[in-house]
SEMIFI-835957 format. One record per residue: x, y, z of N, C-alpha, C in turn. Coordinates in steps of 0.1 Angstrom, whole numbers, plus 5000, padded with zeros to 4 digits. Layout:
BEGIN
XYZXYZXYZ/...
# end
This chain:
BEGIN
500849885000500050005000500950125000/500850234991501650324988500650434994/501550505003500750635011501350735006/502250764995502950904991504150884986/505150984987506650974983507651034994/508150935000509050945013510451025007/510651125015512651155008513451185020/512551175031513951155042514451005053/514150935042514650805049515850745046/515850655055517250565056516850435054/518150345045517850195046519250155056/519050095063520250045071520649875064/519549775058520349665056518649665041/519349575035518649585023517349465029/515849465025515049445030515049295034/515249195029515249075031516249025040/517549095043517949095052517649125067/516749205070515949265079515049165087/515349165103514449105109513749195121/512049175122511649275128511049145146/511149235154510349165165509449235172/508249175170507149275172506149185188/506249265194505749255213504549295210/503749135211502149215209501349155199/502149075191501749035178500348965179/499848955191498648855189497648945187/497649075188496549185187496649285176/495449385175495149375158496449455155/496949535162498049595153499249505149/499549405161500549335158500149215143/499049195145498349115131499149165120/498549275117498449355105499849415103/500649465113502249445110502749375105/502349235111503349095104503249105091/501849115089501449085075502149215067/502649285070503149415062504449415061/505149335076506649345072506849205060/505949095063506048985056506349035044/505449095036504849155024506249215017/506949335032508149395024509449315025/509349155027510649085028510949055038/510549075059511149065068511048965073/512448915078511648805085511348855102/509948765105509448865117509148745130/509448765139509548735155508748815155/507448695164506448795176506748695191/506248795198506048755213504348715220/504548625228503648655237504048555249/503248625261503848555273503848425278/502548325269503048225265502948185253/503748145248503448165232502948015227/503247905235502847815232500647745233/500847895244498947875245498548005237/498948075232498348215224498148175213/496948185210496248115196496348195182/497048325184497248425174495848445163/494848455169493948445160493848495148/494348615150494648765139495448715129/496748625133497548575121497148505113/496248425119495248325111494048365106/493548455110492648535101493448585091/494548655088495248705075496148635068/496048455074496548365065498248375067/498448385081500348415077500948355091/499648275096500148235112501648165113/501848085098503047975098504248065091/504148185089504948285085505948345094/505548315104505948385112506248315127/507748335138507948275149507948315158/507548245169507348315180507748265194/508048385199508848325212507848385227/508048295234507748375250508248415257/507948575260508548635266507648765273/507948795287507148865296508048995297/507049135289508149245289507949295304/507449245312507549355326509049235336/509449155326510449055336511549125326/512649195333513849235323514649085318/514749035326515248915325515048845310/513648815313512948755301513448855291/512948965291513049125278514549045270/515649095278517049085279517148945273/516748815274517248695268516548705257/515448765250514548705238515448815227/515848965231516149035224517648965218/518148945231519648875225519648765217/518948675219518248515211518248535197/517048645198516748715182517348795175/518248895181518548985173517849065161/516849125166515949195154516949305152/516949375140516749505138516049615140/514949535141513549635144512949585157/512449675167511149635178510949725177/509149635177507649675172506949705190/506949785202506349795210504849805210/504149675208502649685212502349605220/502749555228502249505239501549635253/500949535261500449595274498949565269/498549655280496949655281496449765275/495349715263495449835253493849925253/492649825268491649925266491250025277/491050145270490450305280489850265289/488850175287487650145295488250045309/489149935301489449885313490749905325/490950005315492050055328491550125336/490450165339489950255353489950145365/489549985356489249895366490549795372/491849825363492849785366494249885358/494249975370494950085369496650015371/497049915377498249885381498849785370/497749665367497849645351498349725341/497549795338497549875329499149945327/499550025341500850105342501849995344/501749885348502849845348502849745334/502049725327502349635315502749765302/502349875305502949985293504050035300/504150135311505350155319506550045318/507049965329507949875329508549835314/507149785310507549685295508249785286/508049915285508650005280509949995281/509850025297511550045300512149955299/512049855302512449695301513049685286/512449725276512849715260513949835264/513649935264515150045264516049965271/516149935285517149925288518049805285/517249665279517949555273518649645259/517949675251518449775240519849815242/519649935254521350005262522249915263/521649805270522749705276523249605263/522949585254523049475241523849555232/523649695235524749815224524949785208/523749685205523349705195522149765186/522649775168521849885165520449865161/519749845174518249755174517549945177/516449935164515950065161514050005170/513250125178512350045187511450175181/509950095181509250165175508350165190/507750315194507050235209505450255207/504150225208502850305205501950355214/502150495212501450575224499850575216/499650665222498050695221497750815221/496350825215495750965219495551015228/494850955234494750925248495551015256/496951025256497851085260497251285261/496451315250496751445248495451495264/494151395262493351455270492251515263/491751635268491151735261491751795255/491451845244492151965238491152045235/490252085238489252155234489052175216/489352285210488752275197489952265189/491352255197492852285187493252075186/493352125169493951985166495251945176/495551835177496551815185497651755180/498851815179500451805172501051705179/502051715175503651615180504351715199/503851845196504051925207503251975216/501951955213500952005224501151915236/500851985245501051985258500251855266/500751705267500051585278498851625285/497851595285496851645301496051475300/496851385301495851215301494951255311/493451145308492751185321491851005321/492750975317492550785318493750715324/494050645334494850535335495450515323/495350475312495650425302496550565294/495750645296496550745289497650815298/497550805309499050835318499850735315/499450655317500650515313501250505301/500650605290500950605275501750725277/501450795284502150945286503750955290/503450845300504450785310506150745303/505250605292505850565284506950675269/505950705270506350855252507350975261/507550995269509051065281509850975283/510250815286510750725287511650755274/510650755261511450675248512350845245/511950955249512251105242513351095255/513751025265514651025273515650935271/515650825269516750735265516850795250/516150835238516850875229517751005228/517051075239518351205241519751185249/519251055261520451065272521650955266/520950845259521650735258521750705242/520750785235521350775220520850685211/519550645221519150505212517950535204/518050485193517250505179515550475186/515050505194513750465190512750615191/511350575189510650655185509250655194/508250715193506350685194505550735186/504850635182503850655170502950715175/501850845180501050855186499750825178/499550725182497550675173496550705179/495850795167494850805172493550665168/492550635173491550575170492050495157/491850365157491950325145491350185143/490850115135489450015139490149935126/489249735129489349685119488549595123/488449455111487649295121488349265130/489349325131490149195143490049325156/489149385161489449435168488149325178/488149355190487149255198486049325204/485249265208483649325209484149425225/485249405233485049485248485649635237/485649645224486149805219484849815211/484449945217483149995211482749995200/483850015186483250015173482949855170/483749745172483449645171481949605174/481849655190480849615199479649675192/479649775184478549865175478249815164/479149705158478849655145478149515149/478649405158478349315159477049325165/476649415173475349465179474549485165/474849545157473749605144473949495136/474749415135474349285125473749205133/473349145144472749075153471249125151/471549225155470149345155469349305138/470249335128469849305113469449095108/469949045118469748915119468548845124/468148955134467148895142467048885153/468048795159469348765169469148825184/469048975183468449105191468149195187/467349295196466549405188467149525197/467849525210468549665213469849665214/470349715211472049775215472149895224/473049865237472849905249474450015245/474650125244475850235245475550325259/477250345258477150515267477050595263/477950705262477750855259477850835244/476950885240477150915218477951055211/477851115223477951255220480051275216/480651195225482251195225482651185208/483751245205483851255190485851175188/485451175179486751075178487451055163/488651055162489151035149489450875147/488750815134488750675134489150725120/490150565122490850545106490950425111/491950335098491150165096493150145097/493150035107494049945112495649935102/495049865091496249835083496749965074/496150075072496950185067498050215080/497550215092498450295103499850215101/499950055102500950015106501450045093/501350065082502650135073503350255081/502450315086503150435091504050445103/503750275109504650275123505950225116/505750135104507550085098508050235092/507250295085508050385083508750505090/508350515102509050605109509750555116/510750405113511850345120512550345108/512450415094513250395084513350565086/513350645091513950785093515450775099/515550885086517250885089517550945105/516851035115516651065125515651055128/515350945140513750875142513251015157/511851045151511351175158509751075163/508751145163507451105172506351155163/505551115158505051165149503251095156/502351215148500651185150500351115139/499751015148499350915131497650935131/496950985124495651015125494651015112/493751075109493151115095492551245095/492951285104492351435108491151485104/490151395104488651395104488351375119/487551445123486951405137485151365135/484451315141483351285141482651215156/481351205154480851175167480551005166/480650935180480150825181478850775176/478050935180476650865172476750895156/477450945154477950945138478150795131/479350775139479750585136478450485137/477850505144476350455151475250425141/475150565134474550585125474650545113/475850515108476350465098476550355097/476950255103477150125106475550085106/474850105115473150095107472450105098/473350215089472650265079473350185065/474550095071475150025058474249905062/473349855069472249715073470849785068/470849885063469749945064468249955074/468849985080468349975099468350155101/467450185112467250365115467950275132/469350335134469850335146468950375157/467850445157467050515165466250385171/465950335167464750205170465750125175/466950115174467249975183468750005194/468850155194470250175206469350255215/469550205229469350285238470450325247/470550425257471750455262471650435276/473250395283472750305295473850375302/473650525313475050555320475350455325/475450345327476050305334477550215327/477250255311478650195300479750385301/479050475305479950605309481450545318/481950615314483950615318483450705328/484350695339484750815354485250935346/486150935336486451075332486651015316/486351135305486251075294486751175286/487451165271487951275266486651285257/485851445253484951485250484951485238/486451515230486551535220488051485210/488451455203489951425201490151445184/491251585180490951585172492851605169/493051565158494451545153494951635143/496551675141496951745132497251695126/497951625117498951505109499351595098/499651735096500751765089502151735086/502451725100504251655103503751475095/503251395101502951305092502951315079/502551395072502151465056503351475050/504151545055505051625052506451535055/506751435062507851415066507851235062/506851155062506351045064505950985050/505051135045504651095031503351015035/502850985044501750935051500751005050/499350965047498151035047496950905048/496150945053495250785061494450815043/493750715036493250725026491450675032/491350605040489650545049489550635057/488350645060487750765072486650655078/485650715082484950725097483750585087/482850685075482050605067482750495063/483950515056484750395053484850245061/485450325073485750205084484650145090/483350235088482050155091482050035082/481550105072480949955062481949855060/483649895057484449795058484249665074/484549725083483349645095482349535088/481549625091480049565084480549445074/481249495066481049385051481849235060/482849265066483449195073483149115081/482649175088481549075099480548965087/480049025081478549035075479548825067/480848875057481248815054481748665061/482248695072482848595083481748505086/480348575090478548565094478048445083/478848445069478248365057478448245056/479048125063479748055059479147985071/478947985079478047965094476247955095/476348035087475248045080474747965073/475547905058474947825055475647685058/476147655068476147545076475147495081/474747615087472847595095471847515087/471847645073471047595064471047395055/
# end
């Protein structure tokens, strides 16, 4: 997938030579990585804490599960970090591991910080100590920015997290702008905003909105229970981003960049659209239930991606309608085959 024309990068080893190790691999970003570095030649190491019971579902959904090896390893154990890195020797680390939902870090705040925090540091400092030239990609979030009232939000606006999840991401993106200034080491943070696909799972809302309205379009059930609709949010679709996480480890000086689509829209926007690709009036079958409300929520989240544009050659090409019906078709597609097994 070609997102533009890059002119300030670096190749360090010619592609097929390249091995990438991506922490995380069993979740949708790490899915959709593999399958992207596969695609450009890499050979790719994923992790998980046990890797022998992790079912990689996402690999196997995109046909590449035997593509790819995997080791076990727990980033909050240095120990563990330190032996898998040395074993493998990547070129590349892919940081997506930790606990990746808003919602459930209010309920496990120590989780949450110490599986993004630690694991963080844990990857820098095996990195420092191995003094080899292993380039680390880390992924923050939006999350991080907070509110920003009505100003898109850059590579430089000012932290205000107001989620567990987003301090821990906050936490993490000063960690990696510290070891790369004190110690010299090549890595970076991708800050993502919102970004959706099939492989995301029903406890993340857009999922939980689509499999609710095909259910709903099925028969199956007739309400879909949400919280607040009113929260607005920048959604783009899964496998464009992770082009943009390889390519900002091929910068000849790796910086922090917004990965976004700079469209903002409301939940009941998504709501509305995802019903309206079943042809269904979302009105007749969502009701709203404070009791799916967050303790503190960002109101609004709206992105700059200039520096992206401009330096990355990156530009998201799916938006909000897109990533609905893509969903939808998806589900709808998976839904067919089960279907007529019934039949």
């Amino acid at each position: 997938m070609t997102h533009g024309v890059m002119t300030t990068l670096t190749i360090q080893k010619p592609v097929s030579a390249r091995k990438a190790l991506i922490c995380g691999m069993s979740g949708q970003d790490g899915s959709y990585l593999a399958a992207h570095l596969l695609d450009l030649g890499y050979t790719v190491v994923g992790t998980s804490r046990d890797a022998q019971a992790s079912r990689f579902d996402g690999l196997t959904r995109l046909g590449i599960r035997d593509r790819v090896t995997v080791e076990s390893m727990s980033l909050v154990d240095f120990r563990s970090t330190m032996q898998v890195l040395s074993r493998t020797q990547p070129d590349e680390v892919y940081n997506l591991a930790g606990q990746t939902s808003v919602g459930l870090s209010f309920n496990q705040p120590v989780e949450t910080f110490e599986s993004i925090v630690i694991g963080t540091v844990n990857l820098l400092e095996a990195i420092r100590m191995l003094g080899r030239p292993i380039r680390l990609y880390n992924a923050g979030s939006s999350e991080m920015f907070g509110n920003t009232g009505d100003e898109p939000a850059g590579e430089t606006t000012v932290l205000k997290p107001c989620s567990p999840y987003g301090i821990a991401k906050a936490t993490s993106f000063w960690q990696i702008a510290q070891y790369r200034q004190a110690y010299k080491i090549e890595a970076c943070t991708g800050i993502l905003f919102n970004h959706e696909s099939p492989l995301r799972p029903e406890r993340f809302v857009t999922q939980k909105i689509v499999a609710g309205a095909c259910r709903v379009a099925a028969g199956e059930q007739d309400v879909l229970s949400l919280g607040d609709l009113s929260v607005r949010r920048d959604w783009g679709w899964a496998p464009e981003y992770v082009v943009a996480m390889h390519r900002m480890l091929q910068m000849e000086t790796l910086q922090d960049f917004v990965i976004a689509t700079g469209q903002t829209t409301s939940l009941e926007d998504f709501v509305r659209e995802v019903f309206a690709s079943l042809g269904l009036d979302w009105r007749k079958h969502v009701v709203r239930d404070p009791a799916l409300t967050r303790p503190s929520e960002i109101l609004s989240g709206q992105a700059d991606t200039s520096h992206a544009t401009a330096r990355l050659g990156w530009t998201a090409r799916s938006h909000m309608k897109d990533v609905a019906r893509m969903m939808v078709e998806a589900r709808l597609a998976a839904q067919a085959p089960a279907i007529r097994r019934a039949a």
